[in-house]
C-alpha positions in Angstrom: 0.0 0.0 0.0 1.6 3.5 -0.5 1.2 5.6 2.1 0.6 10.0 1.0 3.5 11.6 2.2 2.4 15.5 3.3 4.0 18.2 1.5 5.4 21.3 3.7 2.4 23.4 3.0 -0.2 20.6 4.6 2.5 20.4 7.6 2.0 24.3 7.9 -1.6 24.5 7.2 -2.5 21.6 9.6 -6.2 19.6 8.9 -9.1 21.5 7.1 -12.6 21.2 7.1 -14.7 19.5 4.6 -16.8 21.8 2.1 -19.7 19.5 3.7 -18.9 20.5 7.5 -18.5 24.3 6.5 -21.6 24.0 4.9 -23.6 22.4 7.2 -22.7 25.2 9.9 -23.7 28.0 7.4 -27.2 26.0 7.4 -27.5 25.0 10.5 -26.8 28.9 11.9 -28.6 30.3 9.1 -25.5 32.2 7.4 -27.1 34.6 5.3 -23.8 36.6 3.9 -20.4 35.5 3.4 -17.2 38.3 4.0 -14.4 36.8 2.0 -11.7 38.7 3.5 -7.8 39.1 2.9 -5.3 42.1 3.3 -3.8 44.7 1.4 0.1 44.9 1.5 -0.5 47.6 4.7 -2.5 45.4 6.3 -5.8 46.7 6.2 -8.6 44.5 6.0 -10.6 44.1 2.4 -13.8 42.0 2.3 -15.8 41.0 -1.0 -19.9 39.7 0.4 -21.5 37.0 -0.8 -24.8 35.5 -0.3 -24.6 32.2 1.7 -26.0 30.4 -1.1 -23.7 30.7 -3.8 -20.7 29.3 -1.4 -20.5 26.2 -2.4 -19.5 27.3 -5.6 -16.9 29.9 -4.4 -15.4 26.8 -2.4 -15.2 24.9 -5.3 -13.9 28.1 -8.1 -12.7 30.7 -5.9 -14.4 34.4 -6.2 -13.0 36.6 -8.8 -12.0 40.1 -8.0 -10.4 43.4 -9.3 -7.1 43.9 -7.8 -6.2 47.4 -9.6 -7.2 49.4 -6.7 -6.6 47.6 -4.2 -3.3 49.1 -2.1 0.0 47.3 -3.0 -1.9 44.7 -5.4 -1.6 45.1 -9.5 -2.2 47.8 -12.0 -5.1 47.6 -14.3 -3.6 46.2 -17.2 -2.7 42.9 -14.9 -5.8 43.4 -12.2 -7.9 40.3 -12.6 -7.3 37.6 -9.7 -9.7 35.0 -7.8 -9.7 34.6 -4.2 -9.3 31.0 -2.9 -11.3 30.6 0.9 -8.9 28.7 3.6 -12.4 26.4 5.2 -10.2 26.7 8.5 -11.1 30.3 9.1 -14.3 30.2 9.0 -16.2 32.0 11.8 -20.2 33.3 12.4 -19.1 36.9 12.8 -20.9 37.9 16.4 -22.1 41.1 16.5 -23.8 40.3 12.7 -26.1 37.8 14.2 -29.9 38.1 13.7 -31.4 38.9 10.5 -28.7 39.1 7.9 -26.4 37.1 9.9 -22.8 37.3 8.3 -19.9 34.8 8.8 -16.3 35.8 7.0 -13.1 33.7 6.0 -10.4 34.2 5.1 -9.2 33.9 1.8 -5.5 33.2 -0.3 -5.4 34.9 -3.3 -4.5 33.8 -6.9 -3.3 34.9 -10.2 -5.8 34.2 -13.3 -3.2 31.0 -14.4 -3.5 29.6 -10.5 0.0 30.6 -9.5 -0.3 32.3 -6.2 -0.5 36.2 -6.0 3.0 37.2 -4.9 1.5 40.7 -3.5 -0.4 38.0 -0.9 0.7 38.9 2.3 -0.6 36.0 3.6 1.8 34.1 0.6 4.6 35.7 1.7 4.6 34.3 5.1 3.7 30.7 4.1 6.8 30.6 1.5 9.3 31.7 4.4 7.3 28.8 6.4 8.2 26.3 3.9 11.9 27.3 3.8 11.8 26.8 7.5 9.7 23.4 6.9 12.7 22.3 4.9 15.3 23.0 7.7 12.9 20.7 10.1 11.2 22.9 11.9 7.7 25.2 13.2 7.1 28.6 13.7 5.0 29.8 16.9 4.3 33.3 17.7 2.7 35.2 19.9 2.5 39.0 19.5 1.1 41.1 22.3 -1.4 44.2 20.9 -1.5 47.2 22.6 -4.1 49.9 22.1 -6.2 52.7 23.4 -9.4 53.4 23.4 -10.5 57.3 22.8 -13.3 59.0 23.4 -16.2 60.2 20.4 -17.8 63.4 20.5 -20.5 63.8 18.1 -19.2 61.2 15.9 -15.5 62.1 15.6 -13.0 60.8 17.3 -11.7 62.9 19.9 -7.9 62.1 21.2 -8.6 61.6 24.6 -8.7 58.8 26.7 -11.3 57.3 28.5 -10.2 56.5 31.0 -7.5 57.4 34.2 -5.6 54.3 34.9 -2.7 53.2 34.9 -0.2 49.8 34.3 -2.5 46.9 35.6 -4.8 49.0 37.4 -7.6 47.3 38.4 -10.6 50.2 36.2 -14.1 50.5 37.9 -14.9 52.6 35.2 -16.4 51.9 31.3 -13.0 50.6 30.3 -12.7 47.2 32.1 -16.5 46.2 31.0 -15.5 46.9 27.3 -12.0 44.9 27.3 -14.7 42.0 29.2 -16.9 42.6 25.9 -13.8 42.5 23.7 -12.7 39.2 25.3 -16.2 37.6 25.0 -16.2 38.7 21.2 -12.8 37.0 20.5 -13.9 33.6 21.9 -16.9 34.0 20.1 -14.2 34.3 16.9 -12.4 31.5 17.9 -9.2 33.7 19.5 -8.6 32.5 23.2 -7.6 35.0 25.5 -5.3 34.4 27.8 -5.2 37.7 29.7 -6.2 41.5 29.4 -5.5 44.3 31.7 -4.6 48.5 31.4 -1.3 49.4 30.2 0.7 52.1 31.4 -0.2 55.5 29.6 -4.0 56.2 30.5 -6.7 54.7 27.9 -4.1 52.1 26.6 -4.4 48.9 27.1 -3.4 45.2 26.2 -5.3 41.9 25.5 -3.4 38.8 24.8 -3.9 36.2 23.0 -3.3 32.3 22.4 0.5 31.7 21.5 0.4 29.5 18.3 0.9 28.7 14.6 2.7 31.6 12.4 -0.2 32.0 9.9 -3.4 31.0 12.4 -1.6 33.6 14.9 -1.6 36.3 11.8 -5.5 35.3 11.0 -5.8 35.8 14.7 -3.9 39.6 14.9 -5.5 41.1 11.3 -9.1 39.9 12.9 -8.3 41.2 17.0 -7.9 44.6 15.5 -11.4 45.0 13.3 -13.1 43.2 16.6 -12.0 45.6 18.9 -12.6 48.2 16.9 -16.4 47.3 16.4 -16.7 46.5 20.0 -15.6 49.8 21.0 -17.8 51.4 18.0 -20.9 49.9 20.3 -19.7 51.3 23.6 -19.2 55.0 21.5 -15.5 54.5 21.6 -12.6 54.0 19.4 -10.4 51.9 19.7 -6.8 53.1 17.9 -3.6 50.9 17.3 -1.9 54.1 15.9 1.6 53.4 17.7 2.0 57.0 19.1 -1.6 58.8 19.3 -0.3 60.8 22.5 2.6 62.8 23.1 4.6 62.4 26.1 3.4 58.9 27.2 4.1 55.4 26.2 3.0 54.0 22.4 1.6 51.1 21.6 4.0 47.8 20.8 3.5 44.7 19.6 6.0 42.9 21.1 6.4 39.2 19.5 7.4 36.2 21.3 8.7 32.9 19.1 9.9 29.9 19.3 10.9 27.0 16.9 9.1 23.3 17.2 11.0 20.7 15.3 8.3 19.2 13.2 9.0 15.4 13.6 8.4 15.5 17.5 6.7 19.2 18.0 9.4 19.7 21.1 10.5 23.3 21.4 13.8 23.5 19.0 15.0 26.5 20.9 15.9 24.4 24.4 18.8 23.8 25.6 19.3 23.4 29.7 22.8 23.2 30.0 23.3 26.6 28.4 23.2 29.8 31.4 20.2 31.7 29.0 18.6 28.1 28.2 18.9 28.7 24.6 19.9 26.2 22.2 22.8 26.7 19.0 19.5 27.0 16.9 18.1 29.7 19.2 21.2 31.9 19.5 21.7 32.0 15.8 18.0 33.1 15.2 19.0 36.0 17.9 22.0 36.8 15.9 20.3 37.3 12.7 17.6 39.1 13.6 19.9 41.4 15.5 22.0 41.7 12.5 18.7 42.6 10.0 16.8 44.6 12.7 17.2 47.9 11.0 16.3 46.1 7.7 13.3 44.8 9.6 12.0 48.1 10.8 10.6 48.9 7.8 8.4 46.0 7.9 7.7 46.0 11.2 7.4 49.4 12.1 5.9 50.8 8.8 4.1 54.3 9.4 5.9 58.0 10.1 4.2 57.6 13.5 6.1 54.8 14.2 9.2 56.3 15.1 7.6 58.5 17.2 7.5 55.6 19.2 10.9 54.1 18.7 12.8 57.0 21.3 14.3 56.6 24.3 12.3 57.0 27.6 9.0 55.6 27.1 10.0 51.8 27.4 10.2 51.2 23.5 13.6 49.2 22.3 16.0 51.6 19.7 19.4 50.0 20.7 20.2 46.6 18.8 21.3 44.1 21.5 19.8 41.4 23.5 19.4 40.5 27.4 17.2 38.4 29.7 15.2 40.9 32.2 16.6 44.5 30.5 13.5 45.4 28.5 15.5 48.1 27.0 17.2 45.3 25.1 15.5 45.1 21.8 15.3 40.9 22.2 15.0 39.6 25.5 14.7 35.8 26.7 11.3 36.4 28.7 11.8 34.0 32.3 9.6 30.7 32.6 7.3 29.4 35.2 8.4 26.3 36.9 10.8 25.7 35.2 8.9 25.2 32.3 11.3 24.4 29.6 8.8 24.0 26.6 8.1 27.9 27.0 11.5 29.4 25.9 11.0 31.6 24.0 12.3 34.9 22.5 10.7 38.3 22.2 11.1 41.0 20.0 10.8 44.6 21.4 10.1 47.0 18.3 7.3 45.8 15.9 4.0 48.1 16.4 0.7 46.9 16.1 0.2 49.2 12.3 1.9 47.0 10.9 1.1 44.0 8.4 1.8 40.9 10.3 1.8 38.4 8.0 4.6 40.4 6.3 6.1 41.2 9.8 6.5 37.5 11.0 7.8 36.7 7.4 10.4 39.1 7.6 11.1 38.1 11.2 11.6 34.8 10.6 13.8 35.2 7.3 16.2 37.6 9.5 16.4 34.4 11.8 16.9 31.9 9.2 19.6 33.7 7.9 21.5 33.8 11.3 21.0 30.1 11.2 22.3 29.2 7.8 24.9 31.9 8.0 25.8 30.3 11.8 25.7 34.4 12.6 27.8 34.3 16.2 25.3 36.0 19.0 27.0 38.9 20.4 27.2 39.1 24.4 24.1 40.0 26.2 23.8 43.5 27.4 21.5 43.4 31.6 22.8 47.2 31.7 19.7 49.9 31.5 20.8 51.0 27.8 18.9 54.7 27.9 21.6 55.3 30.7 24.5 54.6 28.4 25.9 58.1 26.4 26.9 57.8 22.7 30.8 56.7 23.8 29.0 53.8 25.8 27.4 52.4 22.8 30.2 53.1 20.2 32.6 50.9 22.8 30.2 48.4 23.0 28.9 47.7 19.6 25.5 48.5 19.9 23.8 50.1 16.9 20.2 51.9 17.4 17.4 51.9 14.8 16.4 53.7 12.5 15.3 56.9 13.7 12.5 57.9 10.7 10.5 56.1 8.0 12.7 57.5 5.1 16.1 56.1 7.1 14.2 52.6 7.7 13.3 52.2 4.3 17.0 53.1 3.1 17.9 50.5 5.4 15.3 48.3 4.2 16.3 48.9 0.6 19.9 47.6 1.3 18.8 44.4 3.0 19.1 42.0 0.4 17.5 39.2 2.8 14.5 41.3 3.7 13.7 42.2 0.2 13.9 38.6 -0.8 11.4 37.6 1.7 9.1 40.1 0.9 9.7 39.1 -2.7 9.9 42.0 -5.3 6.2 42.7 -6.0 5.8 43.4 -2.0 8.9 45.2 -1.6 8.0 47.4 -4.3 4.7 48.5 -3.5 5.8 48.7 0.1 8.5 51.2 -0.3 6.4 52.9 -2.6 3.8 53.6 -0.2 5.7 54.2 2.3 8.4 56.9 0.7 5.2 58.9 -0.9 4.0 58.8 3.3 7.5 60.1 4.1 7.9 62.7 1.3 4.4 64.4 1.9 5.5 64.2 5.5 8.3 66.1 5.1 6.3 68.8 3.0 3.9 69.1 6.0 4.9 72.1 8.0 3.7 71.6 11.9 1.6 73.9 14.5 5.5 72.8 16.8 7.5 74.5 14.0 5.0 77.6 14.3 5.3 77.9 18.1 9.1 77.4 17.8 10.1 79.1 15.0 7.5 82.1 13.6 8.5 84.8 15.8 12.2 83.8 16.2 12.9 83.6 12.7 
């Protein structure tokens, strides 16, 4: 008897669900609409609806779509592509119960000859998965949102938060019964939460989620943010994850914690006991490269002008390129375990924001790792000093570069990182950095109310 032998992409994918389970939970919750959803090269949510009855026919020859204006996709002359619905994603969308209740999944998408769409975030990620499926190993992530939630005043939204509290405050006010409302939503989505609690700056706050799966763990990110922005919508809030929307208090992060599996016996790849840190060869090599592509990275995972309004010393966000165990001023740190629970090592990455695209983020992630690993990239030494103490001498002794400071200097940087561009692949990268430099150049025309107040009656 010959035995199927799974190809990488059903290893990363895991089992789906038949077209006759799918739709016998459209029927049997009486699914009226269909989103088909997948993201722009930004990230932002796009959605074709469908009537529930014509789905079986979607499943079976995908749902054809214009892709010319559509941000970071194809110009008209090449704009025709069909999107392809992964069954696994499929959810009853809460809030859309009731008389036109509305389910979504998510969808790949495809070229008219069947080749996958390279400008697919979602594409991007799984082919950096497949390299890493070739070395013998998973990818698990678990990014950490932060957000705040700002007040509306006649409709618009006004930049104040709603609340007073502070890092894990315990709120008696509206805020704690919305983040209990966003919670309940998620499960209802299928994202488990395993904690939620205030941040530090007033009106932020944080909701965590399952650690798991690259590409579920993306599904899971793109969808938290539309939730909790509908949730808040119903309490008259909005929810924002700009990553600076105050001045002079903390942004909003999305720190990412990963970790390797090897695929033949799912044990964590990035253990090793007998080391001081706990870190396997593997582990440290993954460190190493995505120390030495962090500044390529930033473009990717730190994508907006805002951004960088972030990234500066003082208000607990990494912008010095080393690594430590307990100094969160360290862009990577090697987070402690419980109990001396060795299947939770882990690593975490300080500087990715919650703007940005996370299939594209994790993708570049892991391709700066897998190039410290191939390359056998030597980890430099730890640095447990508080690094916003150390002056410009400190850091020049020591070796430690800082990221890039604006959106034009981390694309530059992005541009010459011949390992970053290759993940992204050339159709990404290109309509990336063309986003992103016409952002930075009408930036840089826009003259500010701060220059006024400095400037105007000096000059």
């Amino acid at each position: 008897m010959v035995t199927e032998v799974e190809t990488p992409r059903e290893m990363i994918l895991g089992a789906q669900p038949s077209k006759d389970e799918i739709l016998r939970q459209v029927a049997e919750q009486n699914v009226k609409f269909i989103n088909l959803q997948f993201t722009d090269v930004m990230g932002i949510v796009k959605s074709v609806t469908i009537p529930a009855t014509i789905f079986d026919h979607i499943i079976d020859g995908g749902q054809w779509i214009d892709g010319s204006s559509i941000a970071g996709f194809t110009r008209i002359a090449e704009s025709d592509m069909y999107l392809q619905p992964d069954l696994s994603t499929f959810r009853v969308i809460p809030w859309e119960r009731g008389e036109f209740t509305t389910a979504r999944v998510i969808c790949w998408v495809y070229s008219p000859n069947g080749d996958p769409f390279p400008g697919d975030p979602r594409g991007v990620l799984l082919r950096q998965l497949e390299r890493l499926a070739a070395l013998g190993y998973t990818y698990k992530v678990g990014p950490e949102l932060e957000f705040f939630l700002f007040t509306k005043e006649n409709g618009d939204i006004a930049p104040l938060p709603h609340d007073r509290g502070g890092y894990f405050d315990l709120s008696t006010d509206l805020a704690g019964t919305v983040r209990k409302d966003m919670v309940s939503a998620l499960a209802d989505m299928g994202i488990d939460v395993e904690a939620s609690h205030h941040e530090v700056a007033i009106g932020q706050h944080e909701i965590d989620f399952e650690y798991g799966d690259a590409i579920p763990t993306s599904d899971r990110a793109v969808s938290f943010k539309y939730i909790l922005k509908a949730i808040a919508q119903k309490h008259g809030l909005h929810a924002t994850f700009m990553p600076k929307p105050l001045e002079g208090v903390n942004g909003s992060g999305m720190h990412c914690h990963q970790s390797f599996g090897f695929i033949d016996t799912g044990k964590n790849a990035f253990v090793d006991e007998s080391d001081p840190y706990g870190l396997s060869k593997v582990a440290k090599h993954f460190i190493a490269g995505q120390l030495a592509h962090a500044r390529g990275l930033c473009g990717v995972i730190a994508p907006l002008v805002n951004s960088y309004r972030r990234l500066v010393p003082g208000f607990e966000a990494p912008v010095y390129v080393a690594w430590a165990r307990t100094n969160r001023s360290a862009l990577i740190r090697v987070p402690a375990i419980r109990g001396g629970n060795t299947a939770a090592t882990r690593i975490e990455l300080r500087c990715p924001d919650p703007s940005c695209n996370p299939y594209l983020a994790f993708a570049a992630m892991l391709a700066a790792g897998i190039d410290g690993i191939e390359k056998e990239t030597p980890l430099p030494e730890p640095v447990e000093e508080n690094l916003y103490h150390f002056t410009d001498e400190d850091l020049k002794r020591r070796n430690i570069p800082t990221l890039p400071a604006t959106l034009g200097e981390a694309v530059a940087a992005m541009e010459a990182d011949e390992v970053i561009r290759a993940a992204l692949g050339d159709h990404v990268f290109e309509r990336l950095t063309e986003a992103q430099l016409a952002e930075w150049g009408e930036f840089r025309r826009h003259v500010s109310s701060w220059e006024r107040d400095r400037y105007l009656e000096v000059y």
